[in-house]
C-alpha positions as CSV (number, residue, x, y, z in Angstrom):
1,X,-2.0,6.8,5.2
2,X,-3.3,4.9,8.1
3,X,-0.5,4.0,10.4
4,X,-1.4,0.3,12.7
5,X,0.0,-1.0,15.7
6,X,1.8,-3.0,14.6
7,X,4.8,-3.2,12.3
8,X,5.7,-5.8,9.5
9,X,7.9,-7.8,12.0
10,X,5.5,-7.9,14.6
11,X,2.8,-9.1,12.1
12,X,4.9,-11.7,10.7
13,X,5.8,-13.4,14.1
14,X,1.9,-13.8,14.5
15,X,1.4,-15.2,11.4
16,X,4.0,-17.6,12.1
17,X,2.4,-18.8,15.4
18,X,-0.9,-19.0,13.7
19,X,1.0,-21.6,10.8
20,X,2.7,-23.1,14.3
21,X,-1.2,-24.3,15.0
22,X,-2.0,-21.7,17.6
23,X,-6.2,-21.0,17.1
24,X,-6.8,-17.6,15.4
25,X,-8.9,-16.3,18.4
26,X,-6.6,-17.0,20.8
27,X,-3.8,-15.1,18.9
28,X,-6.3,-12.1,18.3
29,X,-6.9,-12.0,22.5
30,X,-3.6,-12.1,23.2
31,X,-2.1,-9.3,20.8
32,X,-5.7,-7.7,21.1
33,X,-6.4,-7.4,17.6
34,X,-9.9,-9.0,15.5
35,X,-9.6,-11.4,13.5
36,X,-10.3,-9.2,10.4
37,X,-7.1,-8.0,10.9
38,X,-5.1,-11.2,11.0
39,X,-7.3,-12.2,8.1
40,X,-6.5,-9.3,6.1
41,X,-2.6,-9.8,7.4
42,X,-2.8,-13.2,6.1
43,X,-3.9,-12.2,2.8
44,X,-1.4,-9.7,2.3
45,X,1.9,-11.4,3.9
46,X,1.2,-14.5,4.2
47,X,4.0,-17.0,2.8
48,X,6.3,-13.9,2.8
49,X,9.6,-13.0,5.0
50,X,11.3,-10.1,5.7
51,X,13.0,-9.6,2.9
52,X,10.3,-10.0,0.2
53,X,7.8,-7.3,2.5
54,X,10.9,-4.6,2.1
55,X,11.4,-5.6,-1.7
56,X,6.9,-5.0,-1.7
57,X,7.5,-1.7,0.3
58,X,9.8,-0.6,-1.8
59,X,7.8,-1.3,-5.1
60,X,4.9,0.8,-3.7
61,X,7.2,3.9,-2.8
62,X,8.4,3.5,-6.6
63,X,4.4,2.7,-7.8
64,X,3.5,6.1,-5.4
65,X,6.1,8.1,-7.3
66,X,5.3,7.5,-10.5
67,X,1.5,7.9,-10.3
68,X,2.3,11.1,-8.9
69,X,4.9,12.4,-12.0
70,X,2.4,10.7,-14.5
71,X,-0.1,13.3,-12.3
72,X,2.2,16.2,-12.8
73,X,3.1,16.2,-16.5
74,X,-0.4,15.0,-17.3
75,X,-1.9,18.1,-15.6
76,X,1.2,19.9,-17.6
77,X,0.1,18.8,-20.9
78,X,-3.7,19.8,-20.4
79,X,-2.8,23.3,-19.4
80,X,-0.8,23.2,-22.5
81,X,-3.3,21.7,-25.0
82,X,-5.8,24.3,-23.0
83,X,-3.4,27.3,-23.6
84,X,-3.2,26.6,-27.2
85,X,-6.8,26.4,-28.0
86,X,-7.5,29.5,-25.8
87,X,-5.1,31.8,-28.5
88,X,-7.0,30.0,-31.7
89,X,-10.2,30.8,-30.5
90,X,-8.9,34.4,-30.5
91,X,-7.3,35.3,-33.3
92,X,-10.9,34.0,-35.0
């Protein structure tokens, strides 16, 4: 996972001066960022607060874990359907 600069805190304080009416560009000088980050910031967090981005980080740890057990036992249940089919096609 790509790690950024900038942590959830920091990126909420910007978008906060950006909704206080401070231009885009200038924010993206100052914290030296482009502004296809702060756009991409502002589609993912924007209207939330701290709270709701640990409740979202949370729900993709949980998401992340699951995928990966779905992963295992599907993987588990082909090598078993495989295994089975292997001994029919031998005793034939």
């Amino acid at each position: 996972m790509k790690m950024t600069r900038f942590n959830e805190p920091q990126i909420l304080a910007i978008l906060r001066q950006a909704e206080g009416g401070v231009p885009v560009a200038e924010l993206c000088r100052e914290h030296g960022m482009s502004t296809a980050s702060f756009y991409k910031w502002r589609a993912r967090f924007g209207g939330m607060d701290a709270s709701m981005i640990s409740q979202m980080k949370s729900l993709e740890d949980e998401n992340r874990r699951l995928k990966r057990m779905f992963a295992d036992l599907s993987m588990q249940a082909d090598l078993l359907n495989c295994e089975g089919e292997c001994h029919r096609s031998e005793r034939t």
